[in-house]
KOLDREN-945288 format. One record per residue: residue number from 1; residue in three letters; chain; x, y, z of N, C-alpha, C in turn. Coordinates in steps of 0.05 Angstrom, whole numbers, plus 32768, in hexadecimal, padded with zeros to 4 digits. Layout:
N
 resi resn chain n.east n.north n.up ca.east ca.north ca.up c.east c.north c.up
  NUM  ALA     A      X       Y    Z       X        Y     Z      X       Y    Z
...
END
This chain:
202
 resi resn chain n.east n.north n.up ca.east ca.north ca.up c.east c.north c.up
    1  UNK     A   749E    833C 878A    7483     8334  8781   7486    831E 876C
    2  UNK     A   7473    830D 876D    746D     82F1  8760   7468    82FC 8740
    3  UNK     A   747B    8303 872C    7475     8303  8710   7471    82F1 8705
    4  UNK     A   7457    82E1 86F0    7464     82D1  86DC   7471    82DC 86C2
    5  UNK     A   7478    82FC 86BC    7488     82FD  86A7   74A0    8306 86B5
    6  UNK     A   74B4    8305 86C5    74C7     8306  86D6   74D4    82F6 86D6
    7  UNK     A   74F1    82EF 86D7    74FC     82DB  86E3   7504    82D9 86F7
    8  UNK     A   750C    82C0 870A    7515     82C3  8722   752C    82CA 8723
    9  UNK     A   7535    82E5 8725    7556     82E3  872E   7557    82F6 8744
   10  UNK     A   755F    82E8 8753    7556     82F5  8775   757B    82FC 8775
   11  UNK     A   757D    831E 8777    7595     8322  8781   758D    833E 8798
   12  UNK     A   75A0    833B 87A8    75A5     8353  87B6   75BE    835E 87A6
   13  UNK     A   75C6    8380 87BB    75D6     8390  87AB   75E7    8395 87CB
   14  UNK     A   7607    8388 87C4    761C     838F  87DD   7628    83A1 87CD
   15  UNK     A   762C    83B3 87E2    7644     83CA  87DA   7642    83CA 87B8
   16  UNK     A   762A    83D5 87B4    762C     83DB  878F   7630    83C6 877B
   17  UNK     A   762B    83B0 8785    7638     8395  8770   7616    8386 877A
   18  UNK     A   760C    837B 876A    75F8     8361  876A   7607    834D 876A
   19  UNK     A   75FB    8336 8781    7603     8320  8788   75E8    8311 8790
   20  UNK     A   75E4    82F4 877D    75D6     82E0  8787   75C7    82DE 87A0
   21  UNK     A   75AF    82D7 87A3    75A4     82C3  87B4   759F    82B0 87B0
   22  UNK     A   759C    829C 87CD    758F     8284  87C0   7577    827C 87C5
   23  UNK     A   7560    8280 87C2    753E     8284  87C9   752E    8268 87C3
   24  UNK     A   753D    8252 87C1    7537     8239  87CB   7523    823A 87E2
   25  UNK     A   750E    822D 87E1    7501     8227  87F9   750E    8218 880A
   26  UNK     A   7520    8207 880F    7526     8205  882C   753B    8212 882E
   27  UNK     A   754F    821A 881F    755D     8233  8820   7556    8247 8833
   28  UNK     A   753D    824F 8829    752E     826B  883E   752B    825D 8853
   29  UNK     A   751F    8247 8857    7522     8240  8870   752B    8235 887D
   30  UNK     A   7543    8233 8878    755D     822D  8883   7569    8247 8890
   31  UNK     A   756D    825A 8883    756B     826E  8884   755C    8280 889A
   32  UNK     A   7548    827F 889B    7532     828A  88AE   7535    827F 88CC
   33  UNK     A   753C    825F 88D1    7541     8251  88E7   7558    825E 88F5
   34  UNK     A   7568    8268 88E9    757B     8275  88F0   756E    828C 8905
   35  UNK     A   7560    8298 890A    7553     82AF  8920   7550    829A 8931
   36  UNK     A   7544    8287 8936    753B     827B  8940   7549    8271 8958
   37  UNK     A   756A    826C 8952    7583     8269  8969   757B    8279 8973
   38  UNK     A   7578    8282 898F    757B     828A  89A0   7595    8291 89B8
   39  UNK     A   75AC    827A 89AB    75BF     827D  89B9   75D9    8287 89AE
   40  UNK     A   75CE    8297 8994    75DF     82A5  8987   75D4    82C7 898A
   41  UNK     A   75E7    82D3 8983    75E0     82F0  8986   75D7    82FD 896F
   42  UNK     A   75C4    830C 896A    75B6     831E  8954   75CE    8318 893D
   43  UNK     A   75E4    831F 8945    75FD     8332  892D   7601    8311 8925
   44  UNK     A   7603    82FB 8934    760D     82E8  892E   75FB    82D2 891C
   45  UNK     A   75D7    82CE 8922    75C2     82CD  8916   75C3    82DB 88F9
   46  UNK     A   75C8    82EF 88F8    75CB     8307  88D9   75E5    82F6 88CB
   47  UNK     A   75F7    82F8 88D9    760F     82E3  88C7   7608    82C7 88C0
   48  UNK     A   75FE    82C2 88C9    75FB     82A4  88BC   75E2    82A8 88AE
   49  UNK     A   75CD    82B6 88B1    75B4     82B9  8898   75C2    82C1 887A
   50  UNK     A   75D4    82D5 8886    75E8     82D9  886A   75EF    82C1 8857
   51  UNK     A   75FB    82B6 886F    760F     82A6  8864   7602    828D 8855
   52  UNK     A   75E9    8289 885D    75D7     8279  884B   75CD    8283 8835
   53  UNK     A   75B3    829B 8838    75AC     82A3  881F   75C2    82AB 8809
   54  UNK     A   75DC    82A9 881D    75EE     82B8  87FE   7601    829C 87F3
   55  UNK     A   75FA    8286 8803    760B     8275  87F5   762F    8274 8800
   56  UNK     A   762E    8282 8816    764A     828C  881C   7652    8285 8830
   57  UNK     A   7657    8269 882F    765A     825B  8845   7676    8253 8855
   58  UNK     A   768A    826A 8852    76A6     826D  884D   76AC    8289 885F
   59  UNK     A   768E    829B 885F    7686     82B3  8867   769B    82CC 8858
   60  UNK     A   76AA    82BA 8842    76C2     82CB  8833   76AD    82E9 8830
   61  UNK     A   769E    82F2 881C    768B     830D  8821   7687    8312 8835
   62  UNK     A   7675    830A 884B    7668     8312  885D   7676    8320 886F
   63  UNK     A   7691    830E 8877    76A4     8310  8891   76B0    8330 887D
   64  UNK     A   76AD    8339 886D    76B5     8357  885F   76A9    8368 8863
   65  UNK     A   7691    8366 886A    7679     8376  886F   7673    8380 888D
   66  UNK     A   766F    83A3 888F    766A     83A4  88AB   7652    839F 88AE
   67  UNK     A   764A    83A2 88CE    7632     8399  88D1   761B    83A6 88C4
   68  UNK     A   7618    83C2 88BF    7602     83D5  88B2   7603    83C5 8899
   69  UNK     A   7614    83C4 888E    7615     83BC  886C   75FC    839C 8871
   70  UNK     A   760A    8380 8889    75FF     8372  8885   75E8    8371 888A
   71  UNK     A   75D8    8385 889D    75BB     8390  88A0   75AC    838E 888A
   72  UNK     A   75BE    83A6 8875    75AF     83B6  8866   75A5    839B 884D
   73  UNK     A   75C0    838C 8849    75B4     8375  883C   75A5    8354 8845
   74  UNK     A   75A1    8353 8861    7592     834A  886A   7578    835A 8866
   75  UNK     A   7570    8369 8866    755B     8375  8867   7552    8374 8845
   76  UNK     A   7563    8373 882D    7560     8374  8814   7558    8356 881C
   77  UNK     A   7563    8341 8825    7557     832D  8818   753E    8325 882A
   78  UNK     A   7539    832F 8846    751B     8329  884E   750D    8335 8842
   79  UNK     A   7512    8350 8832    74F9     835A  8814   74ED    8346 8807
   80  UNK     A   750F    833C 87FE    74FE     8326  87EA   74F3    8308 87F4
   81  UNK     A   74F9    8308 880E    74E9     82E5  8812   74C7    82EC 8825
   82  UNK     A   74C0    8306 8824    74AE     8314  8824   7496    8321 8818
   83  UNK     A   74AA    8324 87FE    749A     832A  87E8   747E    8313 87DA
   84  UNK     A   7489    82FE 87E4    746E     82DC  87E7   7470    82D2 8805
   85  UNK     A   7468    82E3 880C    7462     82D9  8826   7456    82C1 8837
   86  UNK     A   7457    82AD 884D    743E     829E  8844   7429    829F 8857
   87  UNK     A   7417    82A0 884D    7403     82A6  885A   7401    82C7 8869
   88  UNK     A   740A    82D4 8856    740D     82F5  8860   741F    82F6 8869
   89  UNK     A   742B    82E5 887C    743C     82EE  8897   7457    82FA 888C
   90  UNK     A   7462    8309 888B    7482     8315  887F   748C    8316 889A
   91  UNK     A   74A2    8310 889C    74B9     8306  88B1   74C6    8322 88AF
   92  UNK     A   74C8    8332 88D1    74E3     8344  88CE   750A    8336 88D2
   93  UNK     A   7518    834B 88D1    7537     833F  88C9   7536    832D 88E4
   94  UNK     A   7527    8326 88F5    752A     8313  8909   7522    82FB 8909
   95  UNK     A   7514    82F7 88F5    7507     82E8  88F0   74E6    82DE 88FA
   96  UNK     A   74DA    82F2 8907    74BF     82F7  8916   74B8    82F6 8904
   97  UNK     A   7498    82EE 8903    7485     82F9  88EF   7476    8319 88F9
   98  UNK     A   7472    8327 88E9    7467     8348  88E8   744A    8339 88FB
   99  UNK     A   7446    8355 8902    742D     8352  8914   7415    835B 88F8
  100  UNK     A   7401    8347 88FA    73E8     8346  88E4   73DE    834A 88EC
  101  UNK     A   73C8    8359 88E2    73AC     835E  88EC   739C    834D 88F8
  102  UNK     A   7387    8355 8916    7378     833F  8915   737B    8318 890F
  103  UNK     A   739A    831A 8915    73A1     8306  8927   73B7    82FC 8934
  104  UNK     A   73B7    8313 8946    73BA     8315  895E   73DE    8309 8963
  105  UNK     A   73EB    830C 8948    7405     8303  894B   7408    82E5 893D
  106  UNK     A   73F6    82D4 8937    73EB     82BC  893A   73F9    82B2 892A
  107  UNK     A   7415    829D 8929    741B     828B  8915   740D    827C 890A
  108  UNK     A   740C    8282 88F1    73F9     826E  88E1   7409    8253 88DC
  109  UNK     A   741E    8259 88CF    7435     8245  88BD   744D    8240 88CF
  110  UNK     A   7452    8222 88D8    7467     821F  88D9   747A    820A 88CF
  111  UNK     A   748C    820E 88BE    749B     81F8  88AF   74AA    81E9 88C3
  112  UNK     A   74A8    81E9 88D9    74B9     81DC  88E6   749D    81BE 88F3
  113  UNK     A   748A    81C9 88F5    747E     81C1  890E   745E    81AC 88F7
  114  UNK     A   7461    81C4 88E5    7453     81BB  88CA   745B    81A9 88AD
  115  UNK     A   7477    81A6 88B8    7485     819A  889B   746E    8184 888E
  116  UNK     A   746A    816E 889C    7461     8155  888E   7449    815F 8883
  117  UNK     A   743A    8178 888E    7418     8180  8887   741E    818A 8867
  118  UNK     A   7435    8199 8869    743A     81AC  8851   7442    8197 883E
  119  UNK     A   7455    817F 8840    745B     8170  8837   7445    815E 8825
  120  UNK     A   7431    8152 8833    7420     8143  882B   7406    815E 881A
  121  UNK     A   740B    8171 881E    73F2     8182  8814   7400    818B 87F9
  122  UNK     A   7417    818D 87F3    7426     818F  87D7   7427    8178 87C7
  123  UNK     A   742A    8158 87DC    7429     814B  87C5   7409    8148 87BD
  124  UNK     A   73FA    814B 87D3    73D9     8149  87C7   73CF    815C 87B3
  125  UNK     A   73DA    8175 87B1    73CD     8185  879C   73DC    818A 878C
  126  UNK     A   73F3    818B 878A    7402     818C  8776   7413    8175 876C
  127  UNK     A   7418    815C 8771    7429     814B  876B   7445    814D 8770
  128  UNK     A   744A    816B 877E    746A     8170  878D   7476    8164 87A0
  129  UNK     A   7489    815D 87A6    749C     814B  87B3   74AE    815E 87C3
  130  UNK     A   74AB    816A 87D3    74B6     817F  87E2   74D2    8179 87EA
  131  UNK     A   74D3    8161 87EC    74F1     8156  87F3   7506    8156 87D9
  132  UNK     A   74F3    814F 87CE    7500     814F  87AE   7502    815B 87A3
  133  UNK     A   74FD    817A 87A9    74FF     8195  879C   7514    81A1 87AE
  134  UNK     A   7518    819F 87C5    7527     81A9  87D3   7545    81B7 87C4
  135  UNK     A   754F    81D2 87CA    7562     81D9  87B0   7560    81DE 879C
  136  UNK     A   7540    81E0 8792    7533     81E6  8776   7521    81F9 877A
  137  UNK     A   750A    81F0 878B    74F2     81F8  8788   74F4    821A 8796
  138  UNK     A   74F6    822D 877E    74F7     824D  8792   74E2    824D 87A4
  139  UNK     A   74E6    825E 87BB    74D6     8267  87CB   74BA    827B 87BE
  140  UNK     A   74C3    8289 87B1    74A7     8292  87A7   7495    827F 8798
  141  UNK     A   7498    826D 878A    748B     8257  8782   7487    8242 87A1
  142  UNK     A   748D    823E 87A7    748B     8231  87BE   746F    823F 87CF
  143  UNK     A   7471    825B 87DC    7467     826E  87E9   7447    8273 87D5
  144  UNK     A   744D    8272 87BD    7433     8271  87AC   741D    8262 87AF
  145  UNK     A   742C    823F 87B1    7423     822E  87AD   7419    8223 87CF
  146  UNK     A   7429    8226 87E0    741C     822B  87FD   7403    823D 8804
  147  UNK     A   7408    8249 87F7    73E8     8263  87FB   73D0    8259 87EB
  148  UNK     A   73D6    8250 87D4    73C0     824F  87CF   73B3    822A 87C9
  149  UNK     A   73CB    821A 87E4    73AF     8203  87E3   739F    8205 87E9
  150  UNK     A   7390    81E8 87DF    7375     81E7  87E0   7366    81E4 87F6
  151  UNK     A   7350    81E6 87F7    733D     81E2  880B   7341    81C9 881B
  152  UNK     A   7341    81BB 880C    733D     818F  8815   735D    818E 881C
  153  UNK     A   7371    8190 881C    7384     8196  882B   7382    8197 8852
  154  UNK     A   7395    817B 8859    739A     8189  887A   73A3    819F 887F
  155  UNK     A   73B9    81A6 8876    73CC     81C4  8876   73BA    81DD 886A
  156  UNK     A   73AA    81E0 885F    7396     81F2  885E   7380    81F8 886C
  157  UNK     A   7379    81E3 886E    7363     81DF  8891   7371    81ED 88AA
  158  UNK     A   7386    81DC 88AB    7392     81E4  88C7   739B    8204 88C9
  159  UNK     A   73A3    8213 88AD    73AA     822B  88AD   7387    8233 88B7
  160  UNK     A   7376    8230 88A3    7361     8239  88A7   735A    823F 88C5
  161  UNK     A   735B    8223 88D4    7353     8228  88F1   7360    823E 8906
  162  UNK     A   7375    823C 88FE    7390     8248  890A   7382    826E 8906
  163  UNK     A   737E    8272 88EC    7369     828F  88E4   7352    8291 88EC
  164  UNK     A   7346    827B 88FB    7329     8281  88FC   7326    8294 8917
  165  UNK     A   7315    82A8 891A    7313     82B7  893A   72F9    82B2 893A
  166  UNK     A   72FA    82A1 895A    72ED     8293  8966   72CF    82AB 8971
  167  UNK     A   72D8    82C0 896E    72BF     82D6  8978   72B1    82E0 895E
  168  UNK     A   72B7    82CE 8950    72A0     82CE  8936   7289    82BE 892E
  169  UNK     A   7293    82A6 893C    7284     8287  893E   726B    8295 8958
  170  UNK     A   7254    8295 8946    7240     8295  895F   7236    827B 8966
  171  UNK     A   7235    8261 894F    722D     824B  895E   7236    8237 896D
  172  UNK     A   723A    8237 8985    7241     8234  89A9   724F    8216 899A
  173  UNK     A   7241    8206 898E    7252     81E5  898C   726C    81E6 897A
  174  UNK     A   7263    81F7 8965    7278     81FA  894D   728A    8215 8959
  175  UNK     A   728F    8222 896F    72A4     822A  8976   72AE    821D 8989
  176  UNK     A   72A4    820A 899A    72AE     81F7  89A6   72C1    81E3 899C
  177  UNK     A   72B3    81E2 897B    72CB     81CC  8976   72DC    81D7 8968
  178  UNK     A   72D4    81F2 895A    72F1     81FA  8950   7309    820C 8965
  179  UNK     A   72FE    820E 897B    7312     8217  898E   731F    8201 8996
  180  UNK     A   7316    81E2 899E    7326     81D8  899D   733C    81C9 8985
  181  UNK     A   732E    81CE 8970    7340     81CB  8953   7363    81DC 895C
  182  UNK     A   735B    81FB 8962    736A     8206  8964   737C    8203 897A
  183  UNK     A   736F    81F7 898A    7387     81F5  89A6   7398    81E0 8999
  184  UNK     A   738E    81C9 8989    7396     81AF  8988   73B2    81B3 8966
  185  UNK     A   73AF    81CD 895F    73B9     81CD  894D   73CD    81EB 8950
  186  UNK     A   73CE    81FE 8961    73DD     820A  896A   73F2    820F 8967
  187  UNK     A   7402    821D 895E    7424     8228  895A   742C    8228 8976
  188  UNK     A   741B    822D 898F    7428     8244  89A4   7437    823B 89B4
  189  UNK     A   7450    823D 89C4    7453     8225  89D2   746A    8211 89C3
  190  UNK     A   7468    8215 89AD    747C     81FE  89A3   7497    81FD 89AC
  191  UNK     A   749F    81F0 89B8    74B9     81F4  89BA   74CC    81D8 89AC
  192  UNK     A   74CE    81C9 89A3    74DB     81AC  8996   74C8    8199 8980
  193  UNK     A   74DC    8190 896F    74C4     8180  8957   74B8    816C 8967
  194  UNK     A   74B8    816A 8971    74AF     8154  8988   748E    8158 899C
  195  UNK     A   748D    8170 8992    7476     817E  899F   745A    8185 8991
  196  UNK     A   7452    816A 897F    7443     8171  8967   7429    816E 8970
  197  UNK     A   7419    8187 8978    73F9     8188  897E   73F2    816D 896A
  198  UNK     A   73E4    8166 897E    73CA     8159  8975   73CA    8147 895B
  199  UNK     A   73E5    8143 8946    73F2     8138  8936   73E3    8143 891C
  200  UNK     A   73EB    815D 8921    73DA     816E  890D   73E3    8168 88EE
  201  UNK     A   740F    8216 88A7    7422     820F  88A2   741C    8202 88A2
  202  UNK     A   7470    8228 88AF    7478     8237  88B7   7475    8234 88AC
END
């Protein structure tokens, strides 16, 4: 949970000893992209998420650890990149997003497919440089500051539309155009950065 009288020191606990994370926003999502191979196997996906959030790029710890152990601390650190979620969604150790209420599975955010939206909506309301924070900026500050842009924001619109359910809109023109907002702005389907609806989050 997001304290301001807390500090950030994001550790998990291996075999009885606390050891570091690193909760960098692209860290985590560096991190997270890792489920995303498909042509790696579960056990092999889990080793390399390791091997990022822990900085252990040598796999000297990890390759020590049986597999339950690396579960148990995979699972310690999707607590914590969970704990600020964005936009609700909390990711299981696969990297899915949890099924939410009332929509229907529905990716809101995607950093992959959304970068430049998120990009240009940080430097508009906050004066942040997302590139330029990169290796600094924690994920819970990051995850804070994603949730709660502003209105006048693209990247908040487009989340918006992405939440809106269409069987609430009774007036026939204005669900016409926000259904097609939503087709044109869509997660579903994505398969390559190359594939950017409508030149419209992860």
């Amino acid at each position: 949970m997001f304290k301001l009288n807390d500090p950030l020191d994001d550790r998990v606990t291996i075999d009885g000893e606390e050891r570091p994370i690193y909760m960098a926003f692209d860290n985590v999502m560096n991190a997270l992209e890792t489920f995303d191979d498909q042509e790696l196997s579960e056990a092999d996906r889990l080793y390399i998420f390791l091997g990022i959030m822990l900085h252990d790029y040598d796999q000297e710890l990890i390759s020590t650890l049986d597999f339950e152990t690396q579960i148990d601390v995979g699972k310690q650190i999707i607590d914590q990149i969970n704990s600020e979620p964005i936009e609700n969604q909390p990711v299981d150790l696969e990297g899915n997003p949890m099924p939410q209420p009332k929509r229907d599975g529905e990716q809101l955010v995607s950093f992959l497919f959304d970068a430049k939206y998120i990009y240009a909506a940080f430097m508009q309301s906050y004066g942040i440089d997302l590139i330029e924070q990169q290796g600094s900026l924690h994920w819970s500050k990051f995850s804070a500051l994603l949730n709660a842009l502003p209105d006048n924001t693209l990247m908040r619109q487009i989340i918006d539309i992405r939440k809106t359910d269409l069987s609430e809109i009774k007036d026939k023109d204005e669900k016409k155009r926000i259904k097609k907002l939503k087709q044109q702005f869509s997660l579903e389907g994505k398969g390559s950065p190359d594939e950017e609806g409508g030149d419209m989050y992860g």
